[in-house]
Each structure stands twice: as structure tokens, then as C-alpha cells.
LOMARZA-474830 format. One record per residue (C-alpha): x, y, z; residue number from 1. Coordinates in Angstrom, 3 decimals, padded with zeros to 6 digits. Layout:
+----------+----------+----------+-----+
!        x !        y !        z !   i !
+----------+----------+----------+-----+
!        X !        Y !        Z ! NUM !
...
+----------+----------+----------+-----+
***
This chain:
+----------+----------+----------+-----+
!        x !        y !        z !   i !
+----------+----------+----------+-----+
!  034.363 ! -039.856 ! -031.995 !   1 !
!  036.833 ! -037.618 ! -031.293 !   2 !
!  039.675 ! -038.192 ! -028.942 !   3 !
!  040.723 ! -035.525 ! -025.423 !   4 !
!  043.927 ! -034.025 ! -026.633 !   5 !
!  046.291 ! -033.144 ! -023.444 !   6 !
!  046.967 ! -029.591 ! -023.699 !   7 !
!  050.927 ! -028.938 ! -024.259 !   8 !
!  052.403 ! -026.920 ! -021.697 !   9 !
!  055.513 ! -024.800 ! -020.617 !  10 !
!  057.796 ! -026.829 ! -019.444 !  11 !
!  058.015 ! -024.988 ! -016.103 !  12 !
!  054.294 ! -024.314 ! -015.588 !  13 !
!  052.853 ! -024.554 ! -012.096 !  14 !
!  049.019 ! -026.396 ! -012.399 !  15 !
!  046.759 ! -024.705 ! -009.593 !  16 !
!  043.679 ! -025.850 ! -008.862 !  17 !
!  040.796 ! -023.683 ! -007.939 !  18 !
!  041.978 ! -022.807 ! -004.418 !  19 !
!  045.491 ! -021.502 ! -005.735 !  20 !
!  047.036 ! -024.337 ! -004.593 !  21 !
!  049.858 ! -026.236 ! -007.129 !  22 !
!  048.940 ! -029.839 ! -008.179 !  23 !
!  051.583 ! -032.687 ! -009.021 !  24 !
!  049.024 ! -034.633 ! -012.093 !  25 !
!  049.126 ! -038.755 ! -010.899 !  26 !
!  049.460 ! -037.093 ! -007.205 !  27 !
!  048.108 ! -036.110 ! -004.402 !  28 !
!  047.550 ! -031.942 ! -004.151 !  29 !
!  049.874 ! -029.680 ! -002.188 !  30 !
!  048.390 ! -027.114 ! -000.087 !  31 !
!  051.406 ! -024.536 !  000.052 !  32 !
!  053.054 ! -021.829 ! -001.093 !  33 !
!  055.347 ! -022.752 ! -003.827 !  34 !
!  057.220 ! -019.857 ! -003.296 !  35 !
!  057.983 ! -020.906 !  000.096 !  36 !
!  059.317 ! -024.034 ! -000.663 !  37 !
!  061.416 ! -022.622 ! -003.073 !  38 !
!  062.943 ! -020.177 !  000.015 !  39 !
!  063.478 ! -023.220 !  001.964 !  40 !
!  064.927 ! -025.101 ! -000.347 !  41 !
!  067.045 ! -022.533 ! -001.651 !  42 !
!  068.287 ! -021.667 !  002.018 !  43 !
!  068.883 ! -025.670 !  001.641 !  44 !
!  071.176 ! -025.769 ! -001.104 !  45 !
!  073.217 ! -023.122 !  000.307 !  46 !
!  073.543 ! -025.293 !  003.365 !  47 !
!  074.866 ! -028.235 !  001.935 !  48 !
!  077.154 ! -026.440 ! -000.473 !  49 !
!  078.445 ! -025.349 !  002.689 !  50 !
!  078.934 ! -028.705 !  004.236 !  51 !
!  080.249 ! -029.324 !  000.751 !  52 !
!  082.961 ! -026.647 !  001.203 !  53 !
!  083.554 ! -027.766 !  004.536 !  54 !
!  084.362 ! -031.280 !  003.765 !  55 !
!  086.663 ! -030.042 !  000.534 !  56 !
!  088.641 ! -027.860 !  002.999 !  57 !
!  089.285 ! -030.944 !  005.154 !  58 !
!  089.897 ! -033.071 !  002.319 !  59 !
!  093.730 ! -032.465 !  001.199 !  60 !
!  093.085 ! -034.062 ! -002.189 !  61 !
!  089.999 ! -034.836 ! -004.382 !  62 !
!  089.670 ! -038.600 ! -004.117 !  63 !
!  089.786 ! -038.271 ! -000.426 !  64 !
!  086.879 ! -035.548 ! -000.757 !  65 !
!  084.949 ! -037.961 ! -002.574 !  66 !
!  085.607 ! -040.847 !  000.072 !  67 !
!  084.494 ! -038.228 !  003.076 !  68 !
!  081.334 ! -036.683 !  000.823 !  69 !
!  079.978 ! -039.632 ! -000.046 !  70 !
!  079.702 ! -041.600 !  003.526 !  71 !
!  078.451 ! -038.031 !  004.611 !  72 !
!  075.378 ! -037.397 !  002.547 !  73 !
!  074.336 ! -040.855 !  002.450 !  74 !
!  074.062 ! -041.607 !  006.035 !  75 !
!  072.936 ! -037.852 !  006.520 !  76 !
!  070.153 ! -038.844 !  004.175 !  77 !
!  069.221 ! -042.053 !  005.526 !  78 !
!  069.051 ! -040.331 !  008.921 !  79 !
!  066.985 ! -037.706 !  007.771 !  80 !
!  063.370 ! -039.600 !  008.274 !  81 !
!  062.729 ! -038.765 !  004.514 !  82 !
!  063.204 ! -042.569 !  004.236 !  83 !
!  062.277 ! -043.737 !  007.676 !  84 !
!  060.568 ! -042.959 !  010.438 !  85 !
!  063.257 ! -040.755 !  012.838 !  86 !
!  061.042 ! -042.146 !  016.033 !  87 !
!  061.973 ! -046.020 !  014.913 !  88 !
!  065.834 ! -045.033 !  015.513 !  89 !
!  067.616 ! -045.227 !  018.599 !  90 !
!  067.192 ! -041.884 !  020.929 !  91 !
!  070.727 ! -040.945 !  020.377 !  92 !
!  070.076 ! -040.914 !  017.111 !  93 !
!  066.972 ! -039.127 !  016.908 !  94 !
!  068.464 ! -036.269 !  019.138 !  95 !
!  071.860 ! -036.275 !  016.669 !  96 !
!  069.779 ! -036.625 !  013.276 !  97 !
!  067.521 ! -033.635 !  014.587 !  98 !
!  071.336 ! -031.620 !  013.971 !  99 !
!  071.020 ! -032.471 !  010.142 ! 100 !
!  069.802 ! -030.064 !  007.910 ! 101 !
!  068.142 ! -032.748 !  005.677 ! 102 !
!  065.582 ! -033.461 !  009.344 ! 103 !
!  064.876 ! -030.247 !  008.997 ! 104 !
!  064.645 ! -029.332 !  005.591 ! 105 !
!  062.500 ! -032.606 !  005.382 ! 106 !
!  060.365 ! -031.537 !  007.959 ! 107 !
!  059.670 ! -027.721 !  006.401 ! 108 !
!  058.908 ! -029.410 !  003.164 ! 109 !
!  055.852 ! -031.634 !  004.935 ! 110 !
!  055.080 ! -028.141 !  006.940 ! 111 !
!  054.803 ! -026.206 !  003.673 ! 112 !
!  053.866 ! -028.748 !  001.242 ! 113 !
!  051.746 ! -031.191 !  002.977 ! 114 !
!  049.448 ! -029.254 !  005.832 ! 115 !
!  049.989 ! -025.325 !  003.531 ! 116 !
!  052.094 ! -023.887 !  006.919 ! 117 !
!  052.674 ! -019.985 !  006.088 ! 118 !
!  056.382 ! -018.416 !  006.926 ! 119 !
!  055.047 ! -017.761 !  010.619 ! 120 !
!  055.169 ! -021.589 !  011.307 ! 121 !
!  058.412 ! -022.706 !  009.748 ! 122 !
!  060.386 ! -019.142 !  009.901 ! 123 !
!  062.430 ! -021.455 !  013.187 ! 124 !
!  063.178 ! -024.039 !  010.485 ! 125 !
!  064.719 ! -021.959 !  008.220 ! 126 !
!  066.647 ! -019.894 !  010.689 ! 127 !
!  068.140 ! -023.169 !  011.599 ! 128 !
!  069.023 ! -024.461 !  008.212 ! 129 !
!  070.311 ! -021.287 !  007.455 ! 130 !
!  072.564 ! -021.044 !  010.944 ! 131 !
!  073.524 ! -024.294 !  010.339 ! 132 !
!  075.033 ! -023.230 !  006.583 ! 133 !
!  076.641 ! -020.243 !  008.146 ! 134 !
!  078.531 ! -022.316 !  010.965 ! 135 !
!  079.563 ! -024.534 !  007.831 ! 136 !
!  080.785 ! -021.999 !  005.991 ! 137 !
!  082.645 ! -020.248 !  008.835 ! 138 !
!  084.501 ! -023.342 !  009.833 ! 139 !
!  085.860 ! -023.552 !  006.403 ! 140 !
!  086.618 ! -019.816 !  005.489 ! 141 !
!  088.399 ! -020.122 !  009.139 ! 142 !
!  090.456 ! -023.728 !  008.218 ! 143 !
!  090.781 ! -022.181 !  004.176 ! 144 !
!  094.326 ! -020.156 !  005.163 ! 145 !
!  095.696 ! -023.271 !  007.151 ! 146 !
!  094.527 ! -025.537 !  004.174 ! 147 !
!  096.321 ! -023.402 !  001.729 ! 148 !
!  099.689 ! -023.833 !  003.450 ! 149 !
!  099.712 ! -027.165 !  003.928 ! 150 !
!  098.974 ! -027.820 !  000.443 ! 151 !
!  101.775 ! -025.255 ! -000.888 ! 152 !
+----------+----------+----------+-----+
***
């Protein structure tokens, strides 16, 4: 008898199934746009390189930036309810966690992913995560000259 042999494929190939929809194999399947996600999450990265930026300004050398970044993400990730449930925290934490642009990248993922939203349900998510990256970066192109002359 001869054995099912697993079909080798690209490393960066997208299974569909039959309504165009990508499938994690060993998972449940995703009813979004791929493409979508990868705007959000995209928009995403460039908001926490921001923060990142932010923080570095701040930071005068690069052990302290390590000591502020680290405390940062963590807790901003624990927040996030990507881990827990943000209604279980207290309500002055669910109003300052819904400021963090993991909430709300965390909740366009679900949007897109999970229930296949289309870029006329979660455009408000993404102008958020995207404002929020801009007021980042702002604050530190605005701090950069001050943080240059302290340092020299």
C-alpha cells in the first residue's frame, strides 16, 4: 500500500480553501483578506517603531532605553486583551488600554481575520493606529534637536 506524500511547498505560500479564504493547517480557517491584515499590520509596525523612537529619544543612553522599552511593551502587551479579557480589568484601565495601539491592532486582527471585516469596517482602526504612530513620531522629531544637545 502506498503511503499520502505531503506535497512540498513554497515556503511563503498562502493555502486557500475553496471560498478564497487562507487556511492555517492544525487550525481553525480565517475568513479575511490577507492583504488587509498585512496593511494593518504594517501600519502596526510603523507605530511601534515610533513608540520605539520615542522612548530612544527620551532615553539619554542605551541601557536606560532598554530599562524604559522593556516595562513599556510588556505591560502594553499584557493590557492589550490579546492575553486577557480587557472587560475583566478595572474601568480605568479599560478606558487607558483602549489608547494602546496593541487594543487596537488586536482588535482589527479579530475584525479581519476572525469574522472576514472588509476595509469599510476597520478603515477607523487603522486611522487610529496610524494617528497614534504619527503623534509618536512627532513628539520625537520635536524632542530629537533638544536630545542632541544635551548629549553633545
Amino acid at each position: 500500500m502506498r503511503r499520502h506524500q505531503r506535497k512540498r511547498m513554497h515556503p511563503f505560500h498562502i493555502p486557500l480553501n475553496s471560498n478564497n479564504s487562507f487556511v492555517i493547517p492544525q487550525c481553525c480557517p480565517l475568513k479575511g483578506a490577507f492583504s488587509l491584515y498585512l496593511l494593518g499590520a504594517a501600519v502596526f509596525i510603523f507605530t511601534i517603531a515610533s513608540l520605539g523612537i520615542m522612548l530612544a529619544i527620551f532615553a539619554p543612553t542605551m541601557p536606560q532605553f532598554g530599562l524604559l522599552v522593556l516595562p513599556v511593551y510588556i505591560v502594553m502587551y499584557m493590557l492589550s486583551g490579546t492575553m486577557s479579557p480587557v472587560d475583566n480589568m478595572p474601568e480605568i484601565v479599560q478606558q487607558l488600554t483602549q489608547l494602546s495601539p496593541t487594543t487596537i491592532f488586536g482588535a482589527y486582527a479579530q475584525d479581519v481575520l476572525f469574522r472576514g471585516a472588509g476595509i469599510d469596517l476597520v478603515w477607523d482602526k487603522l486611522v487610529k493606529i496610524a494617528a497614534l504612530g504619527a503623534l509618536f513620531l512627532s513628539v520625537a522629531l520635536a524632542q530629537f534637536k533638544s536630545m542632541l544637545s544635551r548629549q553633545g
